[in-house]
C-alpha positions as CSV (number, residue, x, y, z in Angstrom):
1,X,139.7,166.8,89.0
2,X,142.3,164.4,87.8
3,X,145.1,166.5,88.1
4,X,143.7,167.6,91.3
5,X,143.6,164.0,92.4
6,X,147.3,163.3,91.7
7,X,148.5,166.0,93.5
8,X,147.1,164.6,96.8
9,X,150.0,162.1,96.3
10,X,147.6,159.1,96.9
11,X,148.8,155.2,97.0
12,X,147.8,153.2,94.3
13,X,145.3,151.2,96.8
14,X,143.9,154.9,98.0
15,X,141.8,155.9,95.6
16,X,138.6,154.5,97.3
17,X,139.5,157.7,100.3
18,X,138.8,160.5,98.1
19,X,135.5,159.9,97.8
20,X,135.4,159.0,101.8
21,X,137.4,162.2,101.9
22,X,134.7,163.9,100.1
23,X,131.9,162.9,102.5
24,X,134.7,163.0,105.6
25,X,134.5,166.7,104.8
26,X,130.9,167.0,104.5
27,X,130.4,165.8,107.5
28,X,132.9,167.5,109.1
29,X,133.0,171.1,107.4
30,X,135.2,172.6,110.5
31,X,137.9,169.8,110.5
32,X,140.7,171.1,107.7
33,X,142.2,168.1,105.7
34,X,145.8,168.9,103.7
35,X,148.4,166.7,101.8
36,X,152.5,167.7,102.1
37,X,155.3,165.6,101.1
38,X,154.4,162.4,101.8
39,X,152.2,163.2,104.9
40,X,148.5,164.1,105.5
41,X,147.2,166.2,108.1
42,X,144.2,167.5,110.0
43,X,143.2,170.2,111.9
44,X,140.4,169.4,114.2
45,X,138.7,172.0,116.2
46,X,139.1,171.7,120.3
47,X,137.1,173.6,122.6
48,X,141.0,174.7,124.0
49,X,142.6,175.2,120.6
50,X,143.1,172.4,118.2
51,X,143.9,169.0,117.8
52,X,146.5,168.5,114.8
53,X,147.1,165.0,113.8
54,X,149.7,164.0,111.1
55,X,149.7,160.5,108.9
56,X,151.6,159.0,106.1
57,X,148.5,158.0,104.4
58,X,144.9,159.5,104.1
59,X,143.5,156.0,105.3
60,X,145.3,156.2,108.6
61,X,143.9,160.1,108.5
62,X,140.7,159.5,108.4
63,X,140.7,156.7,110.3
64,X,141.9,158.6,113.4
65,X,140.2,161.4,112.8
66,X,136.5,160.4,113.0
């Protein structure tokens, strides 16, 4: 898990939104949630496609995502 965890390239203050990512992903199985360089993303389900939404950090993410 640890090495797992750093390679989501989290901010030192982030930690705390891995485990909300955890039960962000419970609750939402269909919505997929990825890391790049310095960016996070998700892919949210639409009944006409999908809904991609892009942030610099998984607390902006998830906020905009629920």
């Amino acid at each position: 898990m640890e090495e797992r965890v750093r390679g989501l390239r989290l901010l030192p203050d982030e930690y705390d939104q891995v485990l909300r990512l955890g039960r962000f992903r419970r609750d939402h199985p269909a919505v997929v949630v990825g890391a790049g360089n310095g960016w996070w993303q998700a892919v949210i389900p639409a009944s006409d496609g999908e809904i991609v939404t892009t942030r610099y950090t998984l607390r902006a993410l998830l906020g905009q995502a629920r």
